[in-house]
LUMZAPA-918016 format. One line per field, with one value per residue (C-alpha): chain; residue in one letter; x, y, z. Coordinates in nm, 4 decimals. Each point is the difference from the previous one (the first is absolute). Example, Ala and Ser with C-alpha at 12.3 -4.5 7.8 and 13.67 -1.06 7.14 Angstrom:
// residues 2
c = A	A
r = A	S
u = 1.2300	0.1370
v = -0.4500	0.3440
w = 0.7800	-0.0660
END
This chain:
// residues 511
c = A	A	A	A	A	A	A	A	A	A	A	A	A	A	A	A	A	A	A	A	A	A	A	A	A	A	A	A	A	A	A	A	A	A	A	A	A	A	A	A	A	A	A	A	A	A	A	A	A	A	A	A	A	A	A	A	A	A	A	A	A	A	A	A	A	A	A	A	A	A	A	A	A	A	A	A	A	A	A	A	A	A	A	A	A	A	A	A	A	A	A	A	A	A	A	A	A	A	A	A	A	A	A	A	A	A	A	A	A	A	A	A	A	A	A	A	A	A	A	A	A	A	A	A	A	A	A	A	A	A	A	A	A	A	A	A	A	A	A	A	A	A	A	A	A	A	A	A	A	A	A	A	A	A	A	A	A	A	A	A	A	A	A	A	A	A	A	A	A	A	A	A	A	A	A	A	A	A	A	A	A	A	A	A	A	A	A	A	A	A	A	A	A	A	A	A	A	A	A	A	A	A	A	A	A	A	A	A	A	A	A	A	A	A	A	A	A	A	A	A	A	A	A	A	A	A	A	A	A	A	A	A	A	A	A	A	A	A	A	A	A	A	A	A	A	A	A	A	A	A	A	A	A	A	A	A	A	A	A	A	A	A	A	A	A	A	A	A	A	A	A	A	A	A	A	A	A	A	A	A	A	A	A	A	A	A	A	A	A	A	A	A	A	A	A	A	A	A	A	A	A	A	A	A	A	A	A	A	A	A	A	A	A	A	A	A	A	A	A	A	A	A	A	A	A	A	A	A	A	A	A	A	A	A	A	A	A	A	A	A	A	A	A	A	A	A	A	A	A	A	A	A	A	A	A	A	A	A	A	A	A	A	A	A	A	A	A	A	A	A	A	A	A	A	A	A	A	A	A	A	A	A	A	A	A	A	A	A	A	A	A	A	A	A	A	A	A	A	A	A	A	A	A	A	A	A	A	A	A	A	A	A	A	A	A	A	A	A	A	A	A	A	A	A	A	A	A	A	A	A	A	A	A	A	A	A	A	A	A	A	A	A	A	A	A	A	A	A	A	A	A	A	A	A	A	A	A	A	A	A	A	A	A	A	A	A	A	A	A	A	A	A	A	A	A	A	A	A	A	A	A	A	A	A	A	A	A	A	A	A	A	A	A	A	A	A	A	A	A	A	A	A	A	A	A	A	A	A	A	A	A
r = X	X	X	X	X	X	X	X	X	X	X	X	X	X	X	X	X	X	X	X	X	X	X	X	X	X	X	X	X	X	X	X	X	X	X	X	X	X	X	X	X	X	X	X	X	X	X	X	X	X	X	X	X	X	X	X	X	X	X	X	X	X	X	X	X	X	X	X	X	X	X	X	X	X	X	X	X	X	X	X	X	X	X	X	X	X	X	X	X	X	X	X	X	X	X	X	X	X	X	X	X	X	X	X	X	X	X	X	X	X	X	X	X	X	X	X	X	X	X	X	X	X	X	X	X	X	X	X	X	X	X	X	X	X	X	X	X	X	X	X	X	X	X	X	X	X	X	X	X	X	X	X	X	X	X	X	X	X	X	X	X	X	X	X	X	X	X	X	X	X	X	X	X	X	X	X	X	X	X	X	X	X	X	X	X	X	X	X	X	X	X	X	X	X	X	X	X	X	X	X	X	X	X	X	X	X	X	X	X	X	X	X	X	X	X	X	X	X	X	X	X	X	X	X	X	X	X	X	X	X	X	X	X	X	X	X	X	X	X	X	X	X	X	X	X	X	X	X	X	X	X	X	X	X	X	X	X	X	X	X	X	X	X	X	X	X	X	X	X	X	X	X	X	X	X	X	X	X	X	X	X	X	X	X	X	X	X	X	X	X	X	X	X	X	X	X	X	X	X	X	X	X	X	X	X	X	X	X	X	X	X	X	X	X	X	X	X	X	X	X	X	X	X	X	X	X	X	X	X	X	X	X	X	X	X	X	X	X	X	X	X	X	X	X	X	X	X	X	X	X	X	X	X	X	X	X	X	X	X	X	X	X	X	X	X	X	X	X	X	X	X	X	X	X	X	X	X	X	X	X	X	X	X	X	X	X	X	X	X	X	X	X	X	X	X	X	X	X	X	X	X	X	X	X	X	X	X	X	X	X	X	X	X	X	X	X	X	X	X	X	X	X	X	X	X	X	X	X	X	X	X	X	X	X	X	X	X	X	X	X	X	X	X	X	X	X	X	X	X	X	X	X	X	X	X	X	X	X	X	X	X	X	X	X	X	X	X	X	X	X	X	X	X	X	X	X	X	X	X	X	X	X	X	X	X	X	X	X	X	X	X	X	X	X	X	X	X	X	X	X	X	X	X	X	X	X	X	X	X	X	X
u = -14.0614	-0.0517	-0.2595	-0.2289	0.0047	-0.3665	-0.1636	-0.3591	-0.1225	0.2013	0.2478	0.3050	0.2873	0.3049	0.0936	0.2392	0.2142	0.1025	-0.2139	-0.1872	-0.2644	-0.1591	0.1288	-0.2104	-0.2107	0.1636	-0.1811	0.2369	0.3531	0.2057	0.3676	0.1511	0.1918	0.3710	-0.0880	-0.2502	-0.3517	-0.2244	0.0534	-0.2048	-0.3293	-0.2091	-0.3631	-0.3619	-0.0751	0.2340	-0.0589	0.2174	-0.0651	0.2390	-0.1217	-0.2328	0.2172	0.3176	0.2061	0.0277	0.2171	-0.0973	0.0190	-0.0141	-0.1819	0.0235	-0.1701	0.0837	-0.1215	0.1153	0.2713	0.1658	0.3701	0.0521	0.1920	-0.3357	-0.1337	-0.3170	-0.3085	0.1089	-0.2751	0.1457	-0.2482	0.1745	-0.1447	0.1280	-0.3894	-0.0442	-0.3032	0.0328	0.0717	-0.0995	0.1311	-0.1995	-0.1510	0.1526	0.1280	0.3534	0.1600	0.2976	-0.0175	0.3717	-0.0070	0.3336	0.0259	0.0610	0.0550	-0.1702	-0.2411	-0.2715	-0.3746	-0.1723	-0.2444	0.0810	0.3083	0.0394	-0.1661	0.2325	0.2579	-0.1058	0.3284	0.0699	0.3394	-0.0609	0.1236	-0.2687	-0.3326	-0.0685	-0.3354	-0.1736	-0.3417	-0.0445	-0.2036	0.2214	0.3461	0.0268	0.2480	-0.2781	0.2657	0.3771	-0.0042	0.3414	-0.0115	0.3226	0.0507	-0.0178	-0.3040	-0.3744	-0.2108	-0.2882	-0.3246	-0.2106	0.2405	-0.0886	-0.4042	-0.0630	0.0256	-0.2820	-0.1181	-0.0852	-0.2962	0.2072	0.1599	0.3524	0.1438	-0.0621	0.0936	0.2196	0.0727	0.1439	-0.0447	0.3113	0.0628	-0.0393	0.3233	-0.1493	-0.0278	0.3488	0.2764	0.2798	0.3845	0.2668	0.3565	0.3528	0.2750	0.2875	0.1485	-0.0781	0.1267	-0.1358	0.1783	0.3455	0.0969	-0.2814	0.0858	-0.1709	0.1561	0.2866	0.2709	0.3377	0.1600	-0.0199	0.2711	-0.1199	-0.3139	-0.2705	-0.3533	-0.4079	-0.0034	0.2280	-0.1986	-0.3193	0.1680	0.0618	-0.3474	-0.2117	0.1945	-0.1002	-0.3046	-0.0516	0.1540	-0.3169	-0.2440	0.1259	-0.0181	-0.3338	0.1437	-0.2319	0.2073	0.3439	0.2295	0.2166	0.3253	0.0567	0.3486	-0.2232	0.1560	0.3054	0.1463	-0.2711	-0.0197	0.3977	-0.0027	0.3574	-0.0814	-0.2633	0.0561	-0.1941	-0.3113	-0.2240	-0.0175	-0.3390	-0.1007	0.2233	-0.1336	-0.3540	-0.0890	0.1744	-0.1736	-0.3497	0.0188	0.1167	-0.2411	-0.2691	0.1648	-0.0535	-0.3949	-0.0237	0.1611	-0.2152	0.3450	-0.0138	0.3075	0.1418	0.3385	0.1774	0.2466	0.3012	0.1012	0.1568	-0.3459	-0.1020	-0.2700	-0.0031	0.3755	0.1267	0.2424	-0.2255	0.2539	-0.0314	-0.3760	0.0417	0.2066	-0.2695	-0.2674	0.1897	0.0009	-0.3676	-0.0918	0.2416	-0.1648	-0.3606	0.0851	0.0998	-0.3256	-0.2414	0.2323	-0.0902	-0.3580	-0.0753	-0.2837	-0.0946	0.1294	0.4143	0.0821	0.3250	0.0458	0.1977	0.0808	-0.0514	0.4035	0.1911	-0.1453	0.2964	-0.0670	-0.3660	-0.2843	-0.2617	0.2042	0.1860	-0.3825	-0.1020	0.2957	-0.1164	-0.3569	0.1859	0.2094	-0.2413	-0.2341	0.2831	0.0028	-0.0682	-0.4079	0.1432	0.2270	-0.3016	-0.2116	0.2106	0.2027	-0.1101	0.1103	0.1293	0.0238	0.3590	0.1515	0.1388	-0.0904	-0.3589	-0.2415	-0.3787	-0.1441	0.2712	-0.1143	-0.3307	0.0829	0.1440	-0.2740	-0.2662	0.2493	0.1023	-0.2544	0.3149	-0.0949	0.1339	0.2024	-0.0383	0.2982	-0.0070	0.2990	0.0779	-0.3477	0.1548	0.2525	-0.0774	-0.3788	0.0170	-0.3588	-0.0705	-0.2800	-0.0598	0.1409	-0.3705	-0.0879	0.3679	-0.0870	-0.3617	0.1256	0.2458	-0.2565	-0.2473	0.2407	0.0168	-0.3159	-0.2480	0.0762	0.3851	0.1128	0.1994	0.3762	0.1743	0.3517	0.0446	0.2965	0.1135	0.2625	0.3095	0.1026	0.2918	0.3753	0.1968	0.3946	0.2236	0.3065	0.2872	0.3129	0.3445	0.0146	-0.2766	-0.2369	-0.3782	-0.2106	-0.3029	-0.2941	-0.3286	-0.3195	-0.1648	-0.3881	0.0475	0.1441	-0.1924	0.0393	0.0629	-0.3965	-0.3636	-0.1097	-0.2850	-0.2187	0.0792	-0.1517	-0.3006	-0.0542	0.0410	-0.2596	-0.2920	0.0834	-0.1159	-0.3369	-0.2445	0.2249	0.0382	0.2449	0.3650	0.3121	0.3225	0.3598	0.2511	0.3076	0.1830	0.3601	-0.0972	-0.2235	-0.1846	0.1087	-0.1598	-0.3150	-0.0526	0.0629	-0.2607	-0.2649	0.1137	-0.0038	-0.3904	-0.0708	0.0900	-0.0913	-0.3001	-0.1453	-0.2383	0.1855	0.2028	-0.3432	0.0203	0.3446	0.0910	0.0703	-0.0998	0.2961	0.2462	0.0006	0.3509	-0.1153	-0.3063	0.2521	0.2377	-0.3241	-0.1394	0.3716	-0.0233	-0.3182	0.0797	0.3392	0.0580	0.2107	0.2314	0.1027
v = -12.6173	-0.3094	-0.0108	-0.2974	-0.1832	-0.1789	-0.2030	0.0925	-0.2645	0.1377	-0.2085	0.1598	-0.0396	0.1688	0.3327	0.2762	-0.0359	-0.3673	-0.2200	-0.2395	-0.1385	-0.2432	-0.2001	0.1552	-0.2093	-0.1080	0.2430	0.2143	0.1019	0.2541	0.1389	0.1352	0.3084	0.0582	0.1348	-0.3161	0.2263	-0.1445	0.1414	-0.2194	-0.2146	-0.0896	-0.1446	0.0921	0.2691	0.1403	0.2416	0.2161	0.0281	0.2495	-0.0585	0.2175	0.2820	-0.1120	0.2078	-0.0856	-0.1355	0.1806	-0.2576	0.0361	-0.2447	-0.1150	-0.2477	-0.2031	-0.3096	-0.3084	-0.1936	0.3234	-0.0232	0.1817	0.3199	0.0204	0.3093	0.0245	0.2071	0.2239	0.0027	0.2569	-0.0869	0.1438	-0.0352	0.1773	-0.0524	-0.2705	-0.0802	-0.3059	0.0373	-0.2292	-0.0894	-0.0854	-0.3730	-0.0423	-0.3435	-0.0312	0.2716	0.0395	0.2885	0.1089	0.1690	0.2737	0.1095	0.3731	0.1830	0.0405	0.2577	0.0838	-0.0568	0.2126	0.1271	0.0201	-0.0045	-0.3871	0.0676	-0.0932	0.2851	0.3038	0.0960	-0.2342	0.0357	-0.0013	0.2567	-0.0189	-0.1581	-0.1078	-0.0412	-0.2028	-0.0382	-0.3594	-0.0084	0.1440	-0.0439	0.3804	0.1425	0.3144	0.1828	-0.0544	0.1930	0.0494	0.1874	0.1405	-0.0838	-0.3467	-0.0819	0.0307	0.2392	-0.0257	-0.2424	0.3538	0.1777	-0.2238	0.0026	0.0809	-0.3920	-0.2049	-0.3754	-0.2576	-0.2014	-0.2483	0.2195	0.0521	0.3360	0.1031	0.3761	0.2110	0.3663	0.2357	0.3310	-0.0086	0.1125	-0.2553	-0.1280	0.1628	0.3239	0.0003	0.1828	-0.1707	0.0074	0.0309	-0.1763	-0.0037	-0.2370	-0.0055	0.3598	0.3501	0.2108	0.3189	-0.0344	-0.1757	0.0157	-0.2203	-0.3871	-0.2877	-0.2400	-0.1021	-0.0753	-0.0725	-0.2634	-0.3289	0.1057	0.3606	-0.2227	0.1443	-0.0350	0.0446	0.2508	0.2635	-0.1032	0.0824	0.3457	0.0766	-0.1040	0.2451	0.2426	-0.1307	-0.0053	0.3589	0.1105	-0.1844	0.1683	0.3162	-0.1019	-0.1234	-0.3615	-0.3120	-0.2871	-0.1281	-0.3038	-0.0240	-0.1993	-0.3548	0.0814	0.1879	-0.3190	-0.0138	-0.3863	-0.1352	-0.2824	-0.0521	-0.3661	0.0411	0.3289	-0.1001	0.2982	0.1803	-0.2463	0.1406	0.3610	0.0316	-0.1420	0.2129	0.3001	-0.0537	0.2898	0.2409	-0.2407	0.0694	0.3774	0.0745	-0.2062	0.1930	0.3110	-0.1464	-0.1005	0.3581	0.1152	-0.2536	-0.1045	-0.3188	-0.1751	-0.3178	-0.1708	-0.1491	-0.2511	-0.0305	-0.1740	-0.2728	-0.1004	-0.2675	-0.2528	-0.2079	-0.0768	-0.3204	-0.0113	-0.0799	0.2161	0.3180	-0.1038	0.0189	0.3223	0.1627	-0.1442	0.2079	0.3344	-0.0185	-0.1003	0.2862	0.2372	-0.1350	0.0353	0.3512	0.0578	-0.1792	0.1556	0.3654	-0.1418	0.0935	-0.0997	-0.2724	0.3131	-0.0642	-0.2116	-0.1759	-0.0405	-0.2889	-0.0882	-0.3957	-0.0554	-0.2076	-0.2106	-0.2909	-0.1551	-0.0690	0.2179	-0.2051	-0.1536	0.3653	0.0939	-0.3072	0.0866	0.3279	-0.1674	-0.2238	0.1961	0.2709	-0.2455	-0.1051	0.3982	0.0418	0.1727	0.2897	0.0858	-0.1155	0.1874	0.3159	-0.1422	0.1147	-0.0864	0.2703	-0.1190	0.0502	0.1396	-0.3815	-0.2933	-0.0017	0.2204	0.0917	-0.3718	-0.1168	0.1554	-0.0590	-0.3645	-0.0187	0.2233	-0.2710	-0.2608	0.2141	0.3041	0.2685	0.3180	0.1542	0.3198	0.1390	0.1274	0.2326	0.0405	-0.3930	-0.1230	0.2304	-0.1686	-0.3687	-0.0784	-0.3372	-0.0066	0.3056	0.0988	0.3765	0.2296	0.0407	-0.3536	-0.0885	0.2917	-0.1078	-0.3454	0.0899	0.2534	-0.2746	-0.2405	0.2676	-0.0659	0.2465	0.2457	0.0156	0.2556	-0.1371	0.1394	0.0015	0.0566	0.2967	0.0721	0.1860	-0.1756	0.2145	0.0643	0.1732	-0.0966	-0.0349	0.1402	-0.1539	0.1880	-0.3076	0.0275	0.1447	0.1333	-0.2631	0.1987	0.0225	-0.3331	0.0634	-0.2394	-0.0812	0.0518	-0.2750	0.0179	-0.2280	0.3091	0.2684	0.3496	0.2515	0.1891	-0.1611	0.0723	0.1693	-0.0844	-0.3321	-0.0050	0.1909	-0.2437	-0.2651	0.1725	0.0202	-0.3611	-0.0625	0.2053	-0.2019	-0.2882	-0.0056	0.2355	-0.0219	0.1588	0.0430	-0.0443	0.1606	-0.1359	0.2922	0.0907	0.3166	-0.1527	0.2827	0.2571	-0.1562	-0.0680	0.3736	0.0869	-0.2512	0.1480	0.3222	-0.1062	-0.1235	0.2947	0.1419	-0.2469	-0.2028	0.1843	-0.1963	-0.3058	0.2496	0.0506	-0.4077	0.0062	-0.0442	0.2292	0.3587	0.1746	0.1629	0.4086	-0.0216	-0.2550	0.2340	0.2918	-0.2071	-0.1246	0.3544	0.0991	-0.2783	0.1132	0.3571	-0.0666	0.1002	-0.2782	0.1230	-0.2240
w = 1.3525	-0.2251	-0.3039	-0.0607	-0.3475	0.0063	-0.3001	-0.0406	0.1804	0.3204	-0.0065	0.1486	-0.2507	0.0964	0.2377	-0.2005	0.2738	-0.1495	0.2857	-0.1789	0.1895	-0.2136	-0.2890	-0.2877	-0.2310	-0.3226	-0.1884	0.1996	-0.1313	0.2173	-0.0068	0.2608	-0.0814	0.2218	0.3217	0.0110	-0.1635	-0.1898	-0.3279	-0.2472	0.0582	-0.2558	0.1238	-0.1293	0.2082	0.3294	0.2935	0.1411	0.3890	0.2338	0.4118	0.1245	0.2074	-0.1286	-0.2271	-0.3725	-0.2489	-0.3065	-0.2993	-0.3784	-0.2371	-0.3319	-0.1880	-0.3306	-0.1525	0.0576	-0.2330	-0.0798	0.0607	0.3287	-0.1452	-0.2311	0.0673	0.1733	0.0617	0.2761	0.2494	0.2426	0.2674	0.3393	0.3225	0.3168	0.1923	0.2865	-0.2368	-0.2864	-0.3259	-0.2347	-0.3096	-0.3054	-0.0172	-0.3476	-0.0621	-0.1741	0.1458	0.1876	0.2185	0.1018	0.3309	0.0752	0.3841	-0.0671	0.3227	0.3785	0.0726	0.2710	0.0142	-0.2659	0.2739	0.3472	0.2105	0.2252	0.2698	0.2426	-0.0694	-0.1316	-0.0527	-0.2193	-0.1920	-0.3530	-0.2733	-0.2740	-0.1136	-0.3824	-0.0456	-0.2618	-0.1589	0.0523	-0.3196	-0.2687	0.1736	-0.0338	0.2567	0.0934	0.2720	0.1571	0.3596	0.1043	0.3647	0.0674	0.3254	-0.0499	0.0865	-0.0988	0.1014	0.2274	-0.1567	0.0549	-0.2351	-0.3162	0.0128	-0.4104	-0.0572	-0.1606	0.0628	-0.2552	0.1014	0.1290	0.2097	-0.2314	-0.0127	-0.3811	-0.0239	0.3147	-0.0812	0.2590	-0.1970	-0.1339	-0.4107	-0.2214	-0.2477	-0.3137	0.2236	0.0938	-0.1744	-0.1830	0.1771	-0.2089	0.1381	-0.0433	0.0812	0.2997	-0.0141	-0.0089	-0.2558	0.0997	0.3689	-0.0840	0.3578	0.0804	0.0515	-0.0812	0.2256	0.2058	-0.3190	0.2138	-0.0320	0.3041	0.1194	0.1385	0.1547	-0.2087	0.1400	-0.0556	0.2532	-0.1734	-0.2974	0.1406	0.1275	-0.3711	-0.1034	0.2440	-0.1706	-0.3524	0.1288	0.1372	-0.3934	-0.1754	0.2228	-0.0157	-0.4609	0.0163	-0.1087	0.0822	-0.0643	0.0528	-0.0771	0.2920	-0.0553	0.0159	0.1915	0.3026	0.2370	-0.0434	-0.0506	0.1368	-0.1382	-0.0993	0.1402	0.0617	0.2928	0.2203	0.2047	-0.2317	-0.0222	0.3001	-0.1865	-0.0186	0.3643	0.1190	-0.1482	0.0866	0.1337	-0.2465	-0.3219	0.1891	0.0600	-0.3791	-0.1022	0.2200	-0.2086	-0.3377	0.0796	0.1187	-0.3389	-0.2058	-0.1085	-0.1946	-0.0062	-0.1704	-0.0467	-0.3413	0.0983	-0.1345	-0.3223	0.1705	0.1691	-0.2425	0.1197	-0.3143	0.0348	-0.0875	0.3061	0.3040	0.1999	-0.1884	0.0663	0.3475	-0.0298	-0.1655	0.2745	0.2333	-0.1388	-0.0822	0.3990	0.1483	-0.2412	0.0796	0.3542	-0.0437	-0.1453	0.2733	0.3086	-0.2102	0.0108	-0.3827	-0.1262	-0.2885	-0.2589	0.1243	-0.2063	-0.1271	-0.3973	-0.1587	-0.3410	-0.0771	-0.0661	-0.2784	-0.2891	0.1145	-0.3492	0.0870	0.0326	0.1177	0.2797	0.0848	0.0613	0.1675	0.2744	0.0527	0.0883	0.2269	0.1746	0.0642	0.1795	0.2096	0.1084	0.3505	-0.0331	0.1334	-0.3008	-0.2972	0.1219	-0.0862	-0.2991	-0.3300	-0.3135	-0.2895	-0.3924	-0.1237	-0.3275	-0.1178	0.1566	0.1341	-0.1301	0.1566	-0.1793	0.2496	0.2899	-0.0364	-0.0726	0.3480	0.1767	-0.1535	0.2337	0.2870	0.0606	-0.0204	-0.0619	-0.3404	-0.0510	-0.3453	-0.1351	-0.3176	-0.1663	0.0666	-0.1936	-0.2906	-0.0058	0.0875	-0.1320	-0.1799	-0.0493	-0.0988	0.3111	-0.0624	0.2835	0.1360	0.0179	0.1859	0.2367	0.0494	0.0438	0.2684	0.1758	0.0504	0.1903	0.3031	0.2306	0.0863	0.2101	-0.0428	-0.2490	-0.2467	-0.1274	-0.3262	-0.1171	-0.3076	-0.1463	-0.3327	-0.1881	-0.0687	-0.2987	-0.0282	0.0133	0.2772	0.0164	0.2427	0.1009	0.0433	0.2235	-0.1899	-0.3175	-0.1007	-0.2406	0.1318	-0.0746	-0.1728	0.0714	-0.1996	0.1301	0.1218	0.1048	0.2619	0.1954	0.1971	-0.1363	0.2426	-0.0034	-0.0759	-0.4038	0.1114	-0.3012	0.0843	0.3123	-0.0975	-0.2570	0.2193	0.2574	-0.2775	-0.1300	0.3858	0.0103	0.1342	0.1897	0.3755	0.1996	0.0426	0.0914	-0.2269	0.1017	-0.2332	-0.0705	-0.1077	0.0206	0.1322	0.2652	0.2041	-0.2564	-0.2900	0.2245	0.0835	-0.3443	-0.1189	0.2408	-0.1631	-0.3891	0.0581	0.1466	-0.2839	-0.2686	0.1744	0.3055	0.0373	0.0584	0.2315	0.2226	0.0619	0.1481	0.3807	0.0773	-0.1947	-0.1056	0.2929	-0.0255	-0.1634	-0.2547	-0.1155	-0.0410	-0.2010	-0.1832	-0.1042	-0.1284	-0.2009	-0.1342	-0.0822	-0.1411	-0.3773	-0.1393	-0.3052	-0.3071
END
């Protein structure tokens, strides 16, 4: 499973795997990344060879001219390969092509032929030309199907796979989902995960109980998407309790049958770590820390067997007094990720710190995909990028073929009255629009929705204090206000939701 780093003469430069075979010429600079890949090499022309039979290493490319300082950003080639044909880079002298091991998958084409059976949970396929990812099979059993099943594939000349299609609807054909966070409003007696206390043992698998039954609720609403919490495993990383770190290997089983539910549901789901996960930290140990709650999470996702779509979103962290080194740290520290958790971290804007220039800045550096947040690019937009740009921006750093998410919020706007222990008088607090109100402006959204005719595709996550409330009365209020936005959504309004909808409608509002 190694990948071949040749010069155009045929030279054999380096393997991805970190086995360098021959010392490269001194036109030749390379840079190993952590893990021992070659993630830079800079030469007048490079091929990209994977053995014939073997399974891939699918690799991303970027090129930049030499002399630039190496945070410059660069022309982003995005040339993938996932083939057991070569790839070749351009010939163009003075570049230096940077070269980021991304994540195993199988032959484009055919099974190996000496096990049909093959374990494998998904294929990305990728024109070899454009870099385009053209289709992401994920078989829910594990394992591909059959080399007769996927026939509608054509050839190149040279024999690369250029275009697969198995029938399926296209991402502009799909309908939009509309998420909510952690808890269910509508069904108070549902739980979102095992909340006692150490002490009680808490565990995954009594979280996993709770979650069927969240699960079975957004079926039975119609509801496409869902942030599950970031406390689903209990203390699983607490490294003071190690008899709560083998969680998620010990629910196996349980993790792959609700995932098998969700698939079946088209449920998309995502996590949103917790504040304290903060990658740019200055303390390598909170570092660490925060390495460990994005793997268990990641792991809860592969052992579900969600596809490319389940995805966990992170916010860059603190300024520390420097910007440009608080971002460089990020860049570091998500390279030092194992591949398993990049290739499902994304990467939200926030309302102070780091805006979308931010994220993009580290995209440019990393490849992270970009989760565009509304209400925060209000609120923190430096350089003034209009709404439709920053969303157009973040849109086009999700690859083809994976449908990408955003975060929508209202900000609330009215004051907040605390009751206070004793014969303390109520405390009165200020808006502030940092805060979520409690239901979606709805001629926000719509607005937001036209701003995005003619972009790509995505799904919305509201972050609402009413969570699943707010979202069914959203899918009411465009009924109402914008049906034919409503006709895009995933899925069409429930029975109840279309009654509520027409009352709406024929009410006679006095005043």
């Amino acid at each position: 499973m190694l990948a071949e780093l040749r010069l155009a003469d045929g030279t054999l430069v380096a393997q991805t795997a970190a086995t360098v075979r021959a010392a490269p010429p001194a036109a030749v600079t390379r840079k190993l990344g952590p893990a021992g890949g070659v993630v830079a090499l800079a030469a007048e022309g490079v091929t990209l060879t994977f053995p014939a039979g073997a399974l891939s290493e699918t690799v991303q490319v970027y090129a930049r001219p030499l002399g630039r300082p190496q945070d410059a950003p660069g022309n982003i080639h995005r040339a993938y390969e996932s083939l057991t044909a070569p790839y070749s880079m351009p010939p163009t002298a003075g570049l230096l092509y940077k070269v980021r091991q991304m994540t195993s998958v199988c032959d484009g084409l055919q099974l190996p032929a000496d096990d049909p059976e093959e374990a494998c949970a998904g294929v990305q396929i990728w024109d070899p030309t454009t870099g385009e990812l053209l289709r992401h099979l994920w078989n829910e059993s594990g394992r591909l199907p059959p080399p007769s099943r996927r026939t509608d594939a054509a050839l190149s000349a040279d024999g690369r796979l250029v275009k697969y299609s198995s029938g399926a609807a296209s991402d502009k054909e799909l309908p939009m989902h509309l998420g909510f966070v952690v808890k269910p409003l509508a069904r108070p007696e549902l739980k979102s995960h095992d909340s006692r206390r150490w002490q009680n043992s808490p565990h995954l698998s009594v979280s996993l109980a709770y979650l069927r039954d969240v699960f079975a609720y957004l079926a039975e609403a119609q509801i496409g998407m869902y942030r599950i919490s970031s406390e689903l495993a209990p203390y699983a990383t607490h490294p003071d309790m190690p008899q709560f770190h083998n969680q998620v290997a010990e629910c196996a089983a349980e993790l792959a049958q609700l995932g098998e539910t969700a698939r079946a549901a088209s449920l998309r789901l995502s996590f949103h770590p917790a504040q304290h996960v903060v990658l740019n930290a200055a303390a390598p140990a909170l570092v660490e820390r925060s390495a460990a709650d994005l793997i268990v999470q990641s792991a809860i996702l592969d052992a579900m067997r969600q596809g490319p779509e389940g995805v966990i979103v992170t916010h860059m962290g603190g300024v520390y007094g420097d910007r440009a080194a608080a971002r460089d740290r990020f860049c570091a520290a998500h390279d030092r990720l194992p591949e398993a958790v990049r290739r499902r971290l994304v990467l939200e804007n926030d309302d102070v710190r780091f805006g979308v220039a931010d994220t993009l800045w580290v995209h440019e550096r990393t490849g992270i995909r970009l989760v565009f947040d509304n209400l925060h690019h209000r609120l923190n937009n430096p350089d003034g990028r209009p709404p439709r740009a920053a969303l157009a921006d973040c849109l086009a750093t999700w690859p083809a073929g994976v449908r990408p998410k955003i975060h929508f919020s209202t900000p609330r706007t009215e004051w907040l009255v605390e009751e206070q222990r004793g014969s303390l008088p109520p405390r009165v607090r200020q808006a502030r629009w940092q805060h979520h109100a409690d239901y979606v402006n709805p001629f926000e959204f719509i607005d937001l929705l036209r701003q995005a005719e003619g972009l790509r595709p995505f799904d919305v996550m509201l972050e609402v204090r009413a969570k699943d409330l707010a979202l069914r009365q959203l899918r009411r209020d465009l009924a109402r206000y914008a049906p034919d936005l409503a006709a895009r959504l995933e899925p069409a309004l429930p029975a109840e939701d279309h009654a509520a909808a027409e009352a709406l409608t024929s009410d006679e509002e006095v005043g």
